[in-house]
N, C-alpha and C positions, 0 to 999 in steps of 0.2 A: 416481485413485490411492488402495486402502484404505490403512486406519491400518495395517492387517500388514504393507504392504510396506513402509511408513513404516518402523514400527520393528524390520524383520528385522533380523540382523546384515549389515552391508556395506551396510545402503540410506543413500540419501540424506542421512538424519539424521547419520549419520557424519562428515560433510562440513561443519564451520563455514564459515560461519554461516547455519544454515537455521530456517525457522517455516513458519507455515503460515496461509494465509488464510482465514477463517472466513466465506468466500463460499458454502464448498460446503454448511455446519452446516446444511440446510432445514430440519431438524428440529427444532431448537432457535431459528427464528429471531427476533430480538427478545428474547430470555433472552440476555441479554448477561453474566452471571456466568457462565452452564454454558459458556457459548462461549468464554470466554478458560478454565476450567477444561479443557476438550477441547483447548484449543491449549497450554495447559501441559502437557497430557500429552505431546505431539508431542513440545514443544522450548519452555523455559524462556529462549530467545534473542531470538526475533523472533514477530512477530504484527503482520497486517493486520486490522482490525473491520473487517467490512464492512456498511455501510449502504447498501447495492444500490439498496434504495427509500427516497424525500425521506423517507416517515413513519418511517423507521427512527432518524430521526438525535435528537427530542426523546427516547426512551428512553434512546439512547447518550451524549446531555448528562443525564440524570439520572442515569443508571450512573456518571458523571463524578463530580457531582456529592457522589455519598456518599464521594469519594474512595478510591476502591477502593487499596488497595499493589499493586500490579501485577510480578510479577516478568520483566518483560522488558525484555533489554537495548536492544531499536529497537522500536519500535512505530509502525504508520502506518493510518491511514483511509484507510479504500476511501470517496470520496465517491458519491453516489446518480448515476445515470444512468436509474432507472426513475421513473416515476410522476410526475417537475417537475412542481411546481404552481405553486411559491410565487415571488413575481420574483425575477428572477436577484443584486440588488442584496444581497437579505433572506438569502439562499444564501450568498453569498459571506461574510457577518458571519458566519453561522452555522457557518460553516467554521471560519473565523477565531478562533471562541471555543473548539473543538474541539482546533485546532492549539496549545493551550497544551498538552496532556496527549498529545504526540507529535509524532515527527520527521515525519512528512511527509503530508498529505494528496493521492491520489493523484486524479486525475480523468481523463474520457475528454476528449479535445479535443472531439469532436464534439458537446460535451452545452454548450460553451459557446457563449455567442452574442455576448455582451459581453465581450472579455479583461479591461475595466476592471474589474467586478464582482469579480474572483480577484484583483487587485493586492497586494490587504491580508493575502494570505497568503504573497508574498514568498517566500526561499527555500524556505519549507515545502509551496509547491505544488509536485508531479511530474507530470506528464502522461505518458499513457499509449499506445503504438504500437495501432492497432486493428488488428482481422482482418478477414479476407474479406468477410465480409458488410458491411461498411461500405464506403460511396464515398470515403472520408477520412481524413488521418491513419495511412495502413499503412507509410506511406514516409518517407525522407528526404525529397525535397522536397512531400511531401501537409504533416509533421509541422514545419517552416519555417514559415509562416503565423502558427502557433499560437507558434513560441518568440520571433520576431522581436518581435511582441507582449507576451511575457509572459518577455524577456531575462532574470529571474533564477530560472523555475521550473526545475527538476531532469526528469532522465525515468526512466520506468520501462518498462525494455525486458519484455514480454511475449512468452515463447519461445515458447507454444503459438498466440498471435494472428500471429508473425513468420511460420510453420511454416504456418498456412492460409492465406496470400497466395500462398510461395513452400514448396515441402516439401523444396527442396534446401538452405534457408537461406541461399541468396545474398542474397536481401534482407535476412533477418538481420543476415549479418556485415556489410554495407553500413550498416546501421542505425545499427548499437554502434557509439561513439564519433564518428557523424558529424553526428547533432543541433545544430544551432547554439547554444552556449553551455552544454552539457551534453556536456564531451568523452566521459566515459562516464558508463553507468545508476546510480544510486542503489540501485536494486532493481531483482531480475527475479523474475519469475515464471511459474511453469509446474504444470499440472495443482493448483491448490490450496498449492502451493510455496510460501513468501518465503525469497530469499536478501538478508538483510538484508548492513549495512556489514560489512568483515574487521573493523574493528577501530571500536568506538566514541569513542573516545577521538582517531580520526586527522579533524584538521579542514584537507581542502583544495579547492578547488573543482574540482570536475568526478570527485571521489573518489566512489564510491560512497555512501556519507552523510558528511555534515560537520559535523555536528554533536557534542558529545557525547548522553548521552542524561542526561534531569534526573530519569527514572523511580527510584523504590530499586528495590530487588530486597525482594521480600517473605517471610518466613520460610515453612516447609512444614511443614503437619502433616502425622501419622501416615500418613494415608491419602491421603497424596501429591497432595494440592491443594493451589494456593495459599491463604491467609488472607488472604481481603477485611479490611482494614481500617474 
């Protein structure tokens, strides 16, 4: 999906509460200021970082670490599924130190191997429905395994992964809301999409986020970028 149709009048962006995940940025990948800059331009609401690949994730703790002002209201990590190297234990902390500075870190089930290792991110881990090409995880009962295991993570239903399993979406609508202990998604997403929480501020389980959000909202210069702090 390009940025035009993003921001025509009547698209998408229209419609709170939407962002977009900075999976597709190739371009800019690892420039993790220009990447949340280009997701500010979309929608000043929601933003997924994605750190696709493990080496991705010590620049995205340094980009942390200067304490950027961030102006979005939900924000979540995409955790790596390319490239594991490092044990799964080492992963999990690293996660874990990440999820201070956002609601939710999303992971693929398939990438796990040890549920124990993800424990320590507790409510703020979301798992994610896979597509076609995976043997795992596309379904209600593939996607069971992984929640019975990990009873307090969240899901993130994936409209374009549900849609290559099944392109009538019957699996889909089966999906949503039937997760064990995740009565509905947290997030969805589609083509490059986040549809963060309606409301950040609503804390209930099985709501879409539950969280508030502890980010500020960061002032705007002239030239309609946020101002890294």
């Amino acid at each position: 999906m390009s940025t035009t149709t993003l921001a025509a009048p009547g698209s998408v962006l229209a419609h709170h509460p939407l962002g977009v995940s900075t999976g597709y940025m190739a371009y800019s990948r690892g420039d993790w200021p220009q990447q949340v800059r280009q997701a500010w331009d979309m929608s000043p609401f929601a933003v997924e970082l994605s750190a696709l690949s493990e080496g991705e994730l010590d620049g995205l703790a340094r980009y942390f670490d200067r304490a950027p002002r961030l102006p979005f209201r939900y924000l979540s990590i995409r955790g790596p599924s390319k490239a594991l190297s490092m044990p799964e234990a080492e992963l999990g902390s690293v996660l874990a130190r990440l999820a201070d500075r956002a609601q939710a870190i999303v992971l693929h089930p398939d990438t796990i191997e040890d549920p124990d290792n993800f424990r320590v991110l507790g409510r703020k881990l979301v798992l994610e429905n896979m597509d076609a090409r995976k043997d795992a995880a596309r379904t209600v009962p593939e996607l069971e395994p992984w929640f019975s295991a990990l009873p307090q993570a969240g899901f993130c239903f994936d409209i374009a992964h549900a849609a290559s399993v099944d392109p009538s979406m019957g699996v889909g609508q089966r999906t949503v809301g039937r997760v064990p202990g995740s009565p509905a998604p947290r997030t969805r997403e589609f083509d490059g999409v986040v549809a963060g929480p309606r409301s950040p501020r609503r804390e209930r389980r099985g709501a879409v986020h539950a969280a508030p959000s502890p980010l500020p909202r960061c002032p705007v210069d002239p030239r309609g970028a946020p101002r890294q702090g």
